[in-house]
NUPA-842955 format. One record per residue (C-alpha): residue number from 1; residue in one letter; x negated, y, z. Coordinates in steps of 0.1 Angstrom, whole numbers. Layout:
% residues N
atom seq=NUM; type=a; x=X; y=Y; z=Z
...
//
This chain:
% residues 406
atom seq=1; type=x; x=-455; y=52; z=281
atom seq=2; type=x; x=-438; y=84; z=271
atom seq=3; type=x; x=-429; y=92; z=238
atom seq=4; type=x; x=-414; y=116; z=216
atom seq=5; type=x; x=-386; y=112; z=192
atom seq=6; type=x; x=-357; y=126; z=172
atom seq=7; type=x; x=-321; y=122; z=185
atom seq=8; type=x; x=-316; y=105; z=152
atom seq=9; type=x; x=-339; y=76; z=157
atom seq=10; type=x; x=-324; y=71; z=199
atom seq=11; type=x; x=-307; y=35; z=204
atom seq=12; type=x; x=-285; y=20; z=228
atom seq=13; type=x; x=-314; y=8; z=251
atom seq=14; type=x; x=-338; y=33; z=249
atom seq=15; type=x; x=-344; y=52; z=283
atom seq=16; type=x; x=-343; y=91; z=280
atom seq=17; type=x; x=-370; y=100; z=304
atom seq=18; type=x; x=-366; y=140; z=293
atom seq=19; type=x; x=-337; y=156; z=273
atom seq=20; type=x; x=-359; y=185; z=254
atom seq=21; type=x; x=-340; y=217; z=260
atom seq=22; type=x; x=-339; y=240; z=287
atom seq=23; type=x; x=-314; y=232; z=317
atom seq=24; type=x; x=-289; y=251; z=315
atom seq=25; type=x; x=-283; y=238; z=279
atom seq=26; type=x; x=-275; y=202; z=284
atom seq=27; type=x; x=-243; y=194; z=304
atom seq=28; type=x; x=-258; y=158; z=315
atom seq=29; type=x; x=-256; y=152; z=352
atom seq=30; type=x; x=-290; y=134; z=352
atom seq=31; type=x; x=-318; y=145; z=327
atom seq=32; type=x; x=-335; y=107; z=332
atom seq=33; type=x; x=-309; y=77; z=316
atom seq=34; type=x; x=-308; y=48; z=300
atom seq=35; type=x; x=-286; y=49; z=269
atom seq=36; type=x; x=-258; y=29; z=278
atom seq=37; type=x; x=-238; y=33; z=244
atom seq=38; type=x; x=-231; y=56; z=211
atom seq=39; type=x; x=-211; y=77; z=228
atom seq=40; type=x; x=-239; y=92; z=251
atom seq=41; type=x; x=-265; y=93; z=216
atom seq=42; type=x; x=-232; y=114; z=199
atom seq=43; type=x; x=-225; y=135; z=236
atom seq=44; type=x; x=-263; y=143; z=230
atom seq=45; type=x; x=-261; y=151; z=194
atom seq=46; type=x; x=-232; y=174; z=194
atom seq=47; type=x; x=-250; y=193; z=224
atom seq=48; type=x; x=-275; y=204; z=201
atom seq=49; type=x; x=-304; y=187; z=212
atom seq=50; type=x; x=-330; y=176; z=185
atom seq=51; type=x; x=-355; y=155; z=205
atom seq=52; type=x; x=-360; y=132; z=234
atom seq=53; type=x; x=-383; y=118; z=251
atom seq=54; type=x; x=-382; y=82; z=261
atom seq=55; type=x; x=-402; y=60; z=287
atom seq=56; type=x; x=-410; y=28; z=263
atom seq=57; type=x; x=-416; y=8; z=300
atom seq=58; type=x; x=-381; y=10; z=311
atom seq=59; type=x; x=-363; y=7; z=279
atom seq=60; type=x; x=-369; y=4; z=240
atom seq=61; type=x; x=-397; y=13; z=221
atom seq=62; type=x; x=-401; y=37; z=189
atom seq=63; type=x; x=-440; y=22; z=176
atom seq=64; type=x; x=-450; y=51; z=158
atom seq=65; type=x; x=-436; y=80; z=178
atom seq=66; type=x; x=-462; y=102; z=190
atom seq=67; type=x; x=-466; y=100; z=227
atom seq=68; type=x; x=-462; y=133; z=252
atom seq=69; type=x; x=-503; y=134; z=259
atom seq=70; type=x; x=-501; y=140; z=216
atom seq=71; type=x; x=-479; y=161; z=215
atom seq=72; type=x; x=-484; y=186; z=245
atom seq=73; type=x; x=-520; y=186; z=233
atom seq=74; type=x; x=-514; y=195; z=201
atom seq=75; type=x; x=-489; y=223; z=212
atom seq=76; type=x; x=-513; y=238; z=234
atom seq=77; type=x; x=-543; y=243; z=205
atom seq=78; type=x; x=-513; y=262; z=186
atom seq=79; type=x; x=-506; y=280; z=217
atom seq=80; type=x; x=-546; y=289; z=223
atom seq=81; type=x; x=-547; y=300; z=186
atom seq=82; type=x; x=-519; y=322; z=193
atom seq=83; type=x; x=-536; y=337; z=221
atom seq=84; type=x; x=-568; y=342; z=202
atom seq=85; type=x; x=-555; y=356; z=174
atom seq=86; type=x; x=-534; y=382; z=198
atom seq=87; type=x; x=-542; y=421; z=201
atom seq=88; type=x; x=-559; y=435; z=230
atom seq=89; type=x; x=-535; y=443; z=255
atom seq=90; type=x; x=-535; y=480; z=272
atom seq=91; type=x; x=-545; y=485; z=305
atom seq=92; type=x; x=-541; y=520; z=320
atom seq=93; type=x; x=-550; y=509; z=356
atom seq=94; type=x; x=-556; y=479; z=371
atom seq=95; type=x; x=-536; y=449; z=388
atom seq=96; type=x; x=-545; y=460; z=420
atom seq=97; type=x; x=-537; y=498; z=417
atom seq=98; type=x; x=-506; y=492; z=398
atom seq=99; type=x; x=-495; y=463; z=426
atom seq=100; type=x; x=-481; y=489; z=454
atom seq=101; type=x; x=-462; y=507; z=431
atom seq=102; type=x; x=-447; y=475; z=411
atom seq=103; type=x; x=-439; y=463; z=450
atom seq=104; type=x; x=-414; y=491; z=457
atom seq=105; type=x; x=-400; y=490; z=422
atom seq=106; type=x; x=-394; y=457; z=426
atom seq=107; type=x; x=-375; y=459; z=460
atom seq=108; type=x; x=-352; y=488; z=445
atom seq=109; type=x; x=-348; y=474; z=411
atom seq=110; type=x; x=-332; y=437; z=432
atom seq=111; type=x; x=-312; y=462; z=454
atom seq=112; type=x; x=-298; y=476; z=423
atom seq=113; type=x; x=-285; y=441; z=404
atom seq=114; type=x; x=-271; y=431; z=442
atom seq=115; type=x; x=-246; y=465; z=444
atom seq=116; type=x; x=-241; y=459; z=405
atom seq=117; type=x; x=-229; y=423; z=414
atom seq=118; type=x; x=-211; y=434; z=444
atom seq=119; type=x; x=-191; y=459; z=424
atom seq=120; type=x; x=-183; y=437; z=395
atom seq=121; type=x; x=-169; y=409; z=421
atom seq=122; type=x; x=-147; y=443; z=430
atom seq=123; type=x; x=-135; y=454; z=402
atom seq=124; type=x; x=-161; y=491; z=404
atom seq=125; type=x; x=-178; y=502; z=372
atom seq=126; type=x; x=-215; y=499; z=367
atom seq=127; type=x; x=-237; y=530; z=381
atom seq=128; type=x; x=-254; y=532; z=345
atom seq=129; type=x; x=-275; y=562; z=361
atom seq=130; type=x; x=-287; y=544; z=384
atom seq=131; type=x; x=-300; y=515; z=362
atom seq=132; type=x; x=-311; y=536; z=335
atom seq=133; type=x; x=-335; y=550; z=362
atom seq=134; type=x; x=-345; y=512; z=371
atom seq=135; type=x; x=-352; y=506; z=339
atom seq=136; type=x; x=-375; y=542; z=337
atom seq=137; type=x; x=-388; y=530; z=366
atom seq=138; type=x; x=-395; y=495; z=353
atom seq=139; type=x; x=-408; y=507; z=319
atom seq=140; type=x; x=-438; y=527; z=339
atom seq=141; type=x; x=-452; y=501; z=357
atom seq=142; type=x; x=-451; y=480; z=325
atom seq=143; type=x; x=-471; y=508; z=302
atom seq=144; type=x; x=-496; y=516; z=332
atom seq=145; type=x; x=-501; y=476; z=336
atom seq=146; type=x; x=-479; y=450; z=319
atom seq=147; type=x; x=-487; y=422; z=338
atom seq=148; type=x; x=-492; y=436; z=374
atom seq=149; type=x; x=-446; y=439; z=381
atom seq=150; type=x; x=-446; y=404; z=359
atom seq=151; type=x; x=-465; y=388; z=379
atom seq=152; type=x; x=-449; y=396; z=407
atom seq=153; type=x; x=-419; y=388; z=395
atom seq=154; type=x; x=-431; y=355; z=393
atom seq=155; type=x; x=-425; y=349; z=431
atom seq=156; type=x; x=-385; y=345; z=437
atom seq=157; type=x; x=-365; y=336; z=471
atom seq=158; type=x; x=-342; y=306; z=461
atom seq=159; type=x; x=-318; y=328; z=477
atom seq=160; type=x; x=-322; y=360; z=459
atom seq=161; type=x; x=-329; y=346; z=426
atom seq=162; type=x; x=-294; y=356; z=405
atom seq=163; type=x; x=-307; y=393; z=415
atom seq=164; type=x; x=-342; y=390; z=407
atom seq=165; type=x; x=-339; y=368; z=376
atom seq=166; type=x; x=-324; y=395; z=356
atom seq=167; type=x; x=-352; y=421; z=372
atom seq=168; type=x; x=-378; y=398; z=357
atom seq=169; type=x; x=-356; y=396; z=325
atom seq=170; type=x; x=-361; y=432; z=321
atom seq=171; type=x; x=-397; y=432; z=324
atom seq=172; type=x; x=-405; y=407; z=305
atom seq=173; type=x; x=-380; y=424; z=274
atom seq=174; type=x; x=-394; y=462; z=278
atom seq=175; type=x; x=-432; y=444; z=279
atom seq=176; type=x; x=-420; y=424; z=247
atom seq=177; type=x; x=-403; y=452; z=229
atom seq=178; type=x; x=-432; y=474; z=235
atom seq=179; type=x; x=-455; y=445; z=221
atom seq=180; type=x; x=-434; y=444; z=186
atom seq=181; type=x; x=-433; y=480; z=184
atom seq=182; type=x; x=-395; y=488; z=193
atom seq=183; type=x; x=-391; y=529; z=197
atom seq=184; type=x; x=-384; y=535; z=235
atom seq=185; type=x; x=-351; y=545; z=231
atom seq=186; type=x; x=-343; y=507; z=215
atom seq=187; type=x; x=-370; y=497; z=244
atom seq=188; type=x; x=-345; y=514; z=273
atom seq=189; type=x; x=-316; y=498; z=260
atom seq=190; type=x; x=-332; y=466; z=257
atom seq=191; type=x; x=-345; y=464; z=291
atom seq=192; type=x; x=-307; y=477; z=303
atom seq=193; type=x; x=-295; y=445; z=288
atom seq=194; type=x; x=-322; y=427; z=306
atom seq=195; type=x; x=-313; y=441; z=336
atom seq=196; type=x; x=-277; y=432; z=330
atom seq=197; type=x; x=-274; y=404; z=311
atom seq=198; type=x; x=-259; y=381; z=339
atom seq=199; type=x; x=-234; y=406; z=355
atom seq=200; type=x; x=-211; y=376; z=347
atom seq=201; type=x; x=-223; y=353; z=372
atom seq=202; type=x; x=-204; y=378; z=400
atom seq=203; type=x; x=-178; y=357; z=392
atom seq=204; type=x; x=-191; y=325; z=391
atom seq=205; type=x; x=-183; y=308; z=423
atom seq=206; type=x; x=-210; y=306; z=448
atom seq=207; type=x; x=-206; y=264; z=453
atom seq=208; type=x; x=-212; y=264; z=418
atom seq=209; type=x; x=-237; y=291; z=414
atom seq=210; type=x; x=-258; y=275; z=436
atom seq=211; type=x; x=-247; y=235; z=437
atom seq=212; type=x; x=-282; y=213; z=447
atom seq=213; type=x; x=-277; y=194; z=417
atom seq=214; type=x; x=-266; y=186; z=380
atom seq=215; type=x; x=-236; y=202; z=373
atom seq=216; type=x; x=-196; y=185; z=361
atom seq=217; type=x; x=-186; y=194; z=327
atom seq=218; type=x; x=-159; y=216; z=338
atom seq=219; type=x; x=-185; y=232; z=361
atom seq=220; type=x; x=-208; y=239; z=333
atom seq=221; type=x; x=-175; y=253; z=313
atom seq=222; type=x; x=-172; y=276; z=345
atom seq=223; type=x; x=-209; y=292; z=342
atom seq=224; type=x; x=-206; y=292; z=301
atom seq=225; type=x; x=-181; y=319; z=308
atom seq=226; type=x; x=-205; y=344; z=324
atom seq=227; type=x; x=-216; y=359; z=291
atom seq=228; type=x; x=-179; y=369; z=282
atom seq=229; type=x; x=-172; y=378; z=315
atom seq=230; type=x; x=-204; y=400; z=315
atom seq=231; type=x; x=-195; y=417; z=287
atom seq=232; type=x; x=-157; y=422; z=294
atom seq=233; type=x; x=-169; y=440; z=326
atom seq=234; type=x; x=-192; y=458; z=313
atom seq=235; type=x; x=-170; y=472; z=283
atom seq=236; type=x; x=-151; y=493; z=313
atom seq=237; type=x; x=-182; y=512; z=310
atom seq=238; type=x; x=-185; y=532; z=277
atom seq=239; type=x; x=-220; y=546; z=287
atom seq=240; type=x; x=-235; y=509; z=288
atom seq=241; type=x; x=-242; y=508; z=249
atom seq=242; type=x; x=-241; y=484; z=221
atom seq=243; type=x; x=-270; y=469; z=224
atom seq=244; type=x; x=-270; y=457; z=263
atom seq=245; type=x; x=-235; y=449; z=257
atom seq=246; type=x; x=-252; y=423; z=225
atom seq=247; type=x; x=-274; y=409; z=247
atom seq=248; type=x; x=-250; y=404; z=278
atom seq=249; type=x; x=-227; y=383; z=255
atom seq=250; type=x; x=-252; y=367; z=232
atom seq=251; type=x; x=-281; y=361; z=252
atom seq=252; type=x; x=-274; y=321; z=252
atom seq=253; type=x; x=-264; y=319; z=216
atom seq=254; type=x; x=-294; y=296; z=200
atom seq=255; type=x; x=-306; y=295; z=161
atom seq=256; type=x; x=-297; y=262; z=156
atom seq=257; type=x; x=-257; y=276; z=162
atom seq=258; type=x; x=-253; y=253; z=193
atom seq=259; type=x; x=-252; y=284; z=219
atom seq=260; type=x; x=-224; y=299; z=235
atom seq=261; type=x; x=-198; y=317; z=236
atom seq=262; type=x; x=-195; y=320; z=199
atom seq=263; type=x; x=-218; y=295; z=184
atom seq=264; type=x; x=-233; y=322; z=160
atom seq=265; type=x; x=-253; y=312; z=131
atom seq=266; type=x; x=-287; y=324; z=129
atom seq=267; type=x; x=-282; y=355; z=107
atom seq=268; type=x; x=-256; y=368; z=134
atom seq=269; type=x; x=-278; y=372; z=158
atom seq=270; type=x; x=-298; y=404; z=161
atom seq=271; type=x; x=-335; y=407; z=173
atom seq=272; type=x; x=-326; y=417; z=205
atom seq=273; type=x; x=-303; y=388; z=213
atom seq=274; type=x; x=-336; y=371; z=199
atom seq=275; type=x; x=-357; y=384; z=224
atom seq=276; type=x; x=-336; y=378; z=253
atom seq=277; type=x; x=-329; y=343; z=248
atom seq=278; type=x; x=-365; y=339; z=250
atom seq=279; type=x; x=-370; y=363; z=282
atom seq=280; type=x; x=-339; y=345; z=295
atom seq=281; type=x; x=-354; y=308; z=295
atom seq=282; type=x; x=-388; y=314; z=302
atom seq=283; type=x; x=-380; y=332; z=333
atom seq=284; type=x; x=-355; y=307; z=344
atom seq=285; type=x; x=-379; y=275; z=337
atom seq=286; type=x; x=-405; y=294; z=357
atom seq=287; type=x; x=-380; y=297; z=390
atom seq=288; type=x; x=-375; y=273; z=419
atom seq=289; type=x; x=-338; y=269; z=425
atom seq=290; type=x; x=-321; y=245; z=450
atom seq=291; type=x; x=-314; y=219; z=415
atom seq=292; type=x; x=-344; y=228; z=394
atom seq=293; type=x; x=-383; y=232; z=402
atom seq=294; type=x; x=-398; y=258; z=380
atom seq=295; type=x; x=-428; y=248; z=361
atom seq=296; type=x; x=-459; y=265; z=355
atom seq=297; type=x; x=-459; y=296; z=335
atom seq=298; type=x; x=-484; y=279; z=307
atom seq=299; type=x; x=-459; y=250; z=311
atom seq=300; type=x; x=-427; y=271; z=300
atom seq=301; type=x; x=-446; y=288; z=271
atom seq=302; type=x; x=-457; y=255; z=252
atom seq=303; type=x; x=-421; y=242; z=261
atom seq=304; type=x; x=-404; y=278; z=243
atom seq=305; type=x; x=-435; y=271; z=212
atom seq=306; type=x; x=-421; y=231; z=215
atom seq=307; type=x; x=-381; y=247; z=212
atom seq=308; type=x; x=-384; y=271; z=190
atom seq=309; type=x; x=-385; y=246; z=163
atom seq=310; type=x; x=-345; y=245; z=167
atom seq=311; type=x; x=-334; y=269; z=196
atom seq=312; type=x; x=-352; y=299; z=192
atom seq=313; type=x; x=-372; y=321; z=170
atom seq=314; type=x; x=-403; y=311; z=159
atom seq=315; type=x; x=-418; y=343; z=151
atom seq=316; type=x; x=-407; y=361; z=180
atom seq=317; type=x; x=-420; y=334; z=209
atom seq=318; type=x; x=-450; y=337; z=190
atom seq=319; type=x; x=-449; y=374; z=200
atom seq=320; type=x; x=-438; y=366; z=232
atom seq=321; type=x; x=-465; y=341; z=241
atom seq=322; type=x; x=-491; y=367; z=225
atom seq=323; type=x; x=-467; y=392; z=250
atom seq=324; type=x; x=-472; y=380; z=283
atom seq=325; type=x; x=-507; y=355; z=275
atom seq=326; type=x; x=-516; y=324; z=273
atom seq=327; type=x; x=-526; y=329; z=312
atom seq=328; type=x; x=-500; y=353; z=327
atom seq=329; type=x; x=-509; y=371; z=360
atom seq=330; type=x; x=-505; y=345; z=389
atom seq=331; type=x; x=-513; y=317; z=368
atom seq=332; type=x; x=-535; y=288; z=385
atom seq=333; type=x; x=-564; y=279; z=363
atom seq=334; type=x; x=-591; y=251; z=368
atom seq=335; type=x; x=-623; y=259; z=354
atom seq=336; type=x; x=-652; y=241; z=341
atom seq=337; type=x; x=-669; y=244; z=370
atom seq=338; type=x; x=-644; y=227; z=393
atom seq=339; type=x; x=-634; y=261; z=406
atom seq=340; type=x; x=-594; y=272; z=409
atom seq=341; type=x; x=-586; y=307; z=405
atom seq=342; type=x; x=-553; y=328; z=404
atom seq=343; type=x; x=-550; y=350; z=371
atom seq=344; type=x; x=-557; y=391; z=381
atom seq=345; type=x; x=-556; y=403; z=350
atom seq=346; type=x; x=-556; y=399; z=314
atom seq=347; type=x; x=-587; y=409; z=293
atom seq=348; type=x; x=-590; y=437; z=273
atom seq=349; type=x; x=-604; y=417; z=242
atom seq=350; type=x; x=-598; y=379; z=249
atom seq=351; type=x; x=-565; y=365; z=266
atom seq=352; type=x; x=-585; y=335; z=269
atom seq=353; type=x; x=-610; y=352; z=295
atom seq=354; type=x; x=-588; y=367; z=325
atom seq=355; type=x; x=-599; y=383; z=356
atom seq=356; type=x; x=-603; y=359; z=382
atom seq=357; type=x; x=-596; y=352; z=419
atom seq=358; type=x; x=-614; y=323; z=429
atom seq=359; type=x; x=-594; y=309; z=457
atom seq=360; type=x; x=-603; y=270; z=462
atom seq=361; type=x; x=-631; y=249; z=448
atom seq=362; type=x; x=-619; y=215; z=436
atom seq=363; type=x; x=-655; y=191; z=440
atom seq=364; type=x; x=-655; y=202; z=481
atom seq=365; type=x; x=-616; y=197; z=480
atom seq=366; type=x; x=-613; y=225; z=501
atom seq=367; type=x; x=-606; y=267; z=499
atom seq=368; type=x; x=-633; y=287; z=499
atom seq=369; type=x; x=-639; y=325; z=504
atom seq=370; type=x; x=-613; y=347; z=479
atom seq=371; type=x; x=-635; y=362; z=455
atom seq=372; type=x; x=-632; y=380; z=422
atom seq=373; type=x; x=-646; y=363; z=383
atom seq=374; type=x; x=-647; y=383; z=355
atom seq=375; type=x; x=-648; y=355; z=327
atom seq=376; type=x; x=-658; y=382; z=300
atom seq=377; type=x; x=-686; y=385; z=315
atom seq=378; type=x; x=-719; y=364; z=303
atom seq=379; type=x; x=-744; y=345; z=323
atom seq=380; type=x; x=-755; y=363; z=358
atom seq=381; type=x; x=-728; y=393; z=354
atom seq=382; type=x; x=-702; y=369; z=374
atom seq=383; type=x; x=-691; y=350; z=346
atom seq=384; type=x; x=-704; y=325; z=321
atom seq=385; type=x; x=-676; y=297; z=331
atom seq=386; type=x; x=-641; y=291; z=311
atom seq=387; type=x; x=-607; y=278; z=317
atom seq=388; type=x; x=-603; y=241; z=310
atom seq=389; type=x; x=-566; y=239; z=323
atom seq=390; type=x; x=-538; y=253; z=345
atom seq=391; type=x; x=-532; y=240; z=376
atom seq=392; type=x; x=-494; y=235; z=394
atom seq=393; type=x; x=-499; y=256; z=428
atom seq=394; type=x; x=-480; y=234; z=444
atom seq=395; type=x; x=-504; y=201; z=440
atom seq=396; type=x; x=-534; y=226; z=455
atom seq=397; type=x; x=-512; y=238; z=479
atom seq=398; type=x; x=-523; y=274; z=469
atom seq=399; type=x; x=-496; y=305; z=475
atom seq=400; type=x; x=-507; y=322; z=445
atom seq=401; type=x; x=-484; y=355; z=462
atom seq=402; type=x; x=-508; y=358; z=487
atom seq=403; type=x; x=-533; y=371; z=458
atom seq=404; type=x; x=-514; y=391; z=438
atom seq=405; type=x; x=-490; y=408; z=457
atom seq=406; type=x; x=-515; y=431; z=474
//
């Protein structure tokens, strides 16, 4: 059985089936271990992790630790609260209108990071015109349709990923600054540090970059200098700003103080630097890489509700869970029926009741005919079903980009 429990209650014996934090936070070379002796329990504690959990069949037991079932139930009723308690999103045209246009901004926008990364390897200044227009470019798709360019953003090349991670990072911070009600000039230099942020991974080594696996400690010391590197090369460019410059540098620092570079305590981080931590991690749980498998979108948003107890803001991934939905666009669902569709769309009025395309019916075990489900819609209007859970695309065999990328 798996169960949950603080760091402070871990023995010599215990087997850590899951170290909770994101990835890129832990420096183990294996996230499954059996504690071997304190030095691991201390290694653990001094990373900043709060919780683990532990696989009471292959190691000791903690009686009265709540297991995983209790907890990620729980967490998700918060999470559905959230989302019903969220404001109406605004849709000036729909998914499908919006997808042709988001397309082509997404292809320049990943063209953009790649010559930004090139010229940083090379010692060139940034083009700030030319991101500044990205990020225009970015910001109009997101007010006609938030969700249609996030979406798609969603579907990432292993090989391409560095360039399109900090596209999505973008997106997702000029959709969540717009949803707290940042001015759009704050907005536009937000997004610029979204689209920014990781300039210091042109000079991470690529056999690093992209190792298939866990990573050394003095690997992991190697990519925990791509904020300061960021930064430093971006400082040769006066135009950049303060505030993408904040988030390039900051955008791992965590509110329990265990981030890096600097270790800041909460108070010294701004909101922005807030925001983008959040961004940063959601997107990169999300993403396939050669040493990670991303997890479901619904998946990564009850993991930043279950983090932000230490790591991150609880406020703010409140807002950014309200941001993006309980549901994003291209998330499986599994309805009561049996049905599996691919989220369109967000609703108007309920987060809870998407647009639909029904792609595969789960009592014939078999794909049926795409068509579209409002689930706003009552009894004999197409709709009068509701979403019981999300589904992994991967167990279904589904490619969810076949339905929302036009």
């Amino acid at each position: 059985m798996i169960k949950k429990i603080p760091v402070s209650a871990l023995r010599v014996g215990m087997y850590v089936q899951e170290l909770d934090c994101d990835w890129l936070t832990h420096p183990f070379l294996r996230s499954s271990f059996k504690v071997s002796d304190e030095k691991q329990i201390a290694k653990i504690v001094d990373t900043g992790i709060h919780h683990v959990y532990i696989d009471t069949e292959r190691g000791l037991d903690a009686p009265d630790a709540p297991t995983e079932a209790e907890v990620r139930e729980s967490l998700q009723q918060e999470i559905i609260k959230l989302a019903q308690d969220a404001p109406a999103p605004v849709i000036r045209v729909s998914t499908a209108e919006e997808m042709a246009r988001a397309t082509a901004v997404k292809s320049r926008a990943q063209a953009l990071v790649r010559n930004v990364m090139a010229d940083a390897r090379l010692g060139r200044a940034v083009e700030v015109e030319q991101a500044e227009g990205i990020v225009e470019q970015i910001t109009n798709s997101i007010l006609r349709n938030g969700g249609a360019l996030v979406g798609l953003l969603t579907i990432k090349n292993k090989d391409d990923y560095t360039f399109l991670h900090c596209v999505s990072v973008c997106a997702l911070l000029v959709a969540f600054a717009r949803s707290v009600g940042l001015d759009d000039a704050t907005t536009h230099l937000v997004g610029m540090g979204g689209l920014l942020h990781d300039t210091g991974k042109a000079l991470v080594p690529d056999h690093i970059l992209n190792k298939p696996g866990r990573l050394t400690d003095a690997e992991f010391d190697v990519i925990k200098r791509h904020p300061r590197d960021g930064y430093d090369i971006l400082s040769k460019t006066p135009e950049v700003g303060g505030i993408p410059l904040d988030i390039t540098l900051h955008h791992h620092e965590r509110m329990d103080g265990k981030g890096y570079p600097d270790g800041l305590p909460p108070e010294k981080i701004q909101q922005v630097v807030r925001m983008a931590a959040i961004a940063d991690v959601y997107d990169a749980i999300t993403a396939d890489r050669c040493y990670h498998r991303g997890i479901p979108a619904t998946d990564a948003l009850r993991k930043l509700h279950e983090w932000s107890a230490h790591h991150f803001d609880p406020t703010l991934v409140q807002a950014f869970i309200r941001c993006v939905g309980i549901y994003p666009v291209g998330t499986l669902v599994r309805l009561e029926s049996g049905r599996l569709g691919v989220v369109l769309q967000q609703n108007e009025k309920n987060l809870l009741q998407p647009l639909l395309k029904i792609v595969f019916s789960t009592k014939s075990n078999a794909p049926v005919e795409p068509y579209e489900l409002d689930l706003s819609r009552g009894m004999g209007f197409g709709g009068a079903d509701s979403i019981v859970a999300h589904e992994d695309p991967k167990k279904w065999g589904i490619d969810v980009s076949r339905f929302i990328s036009g």
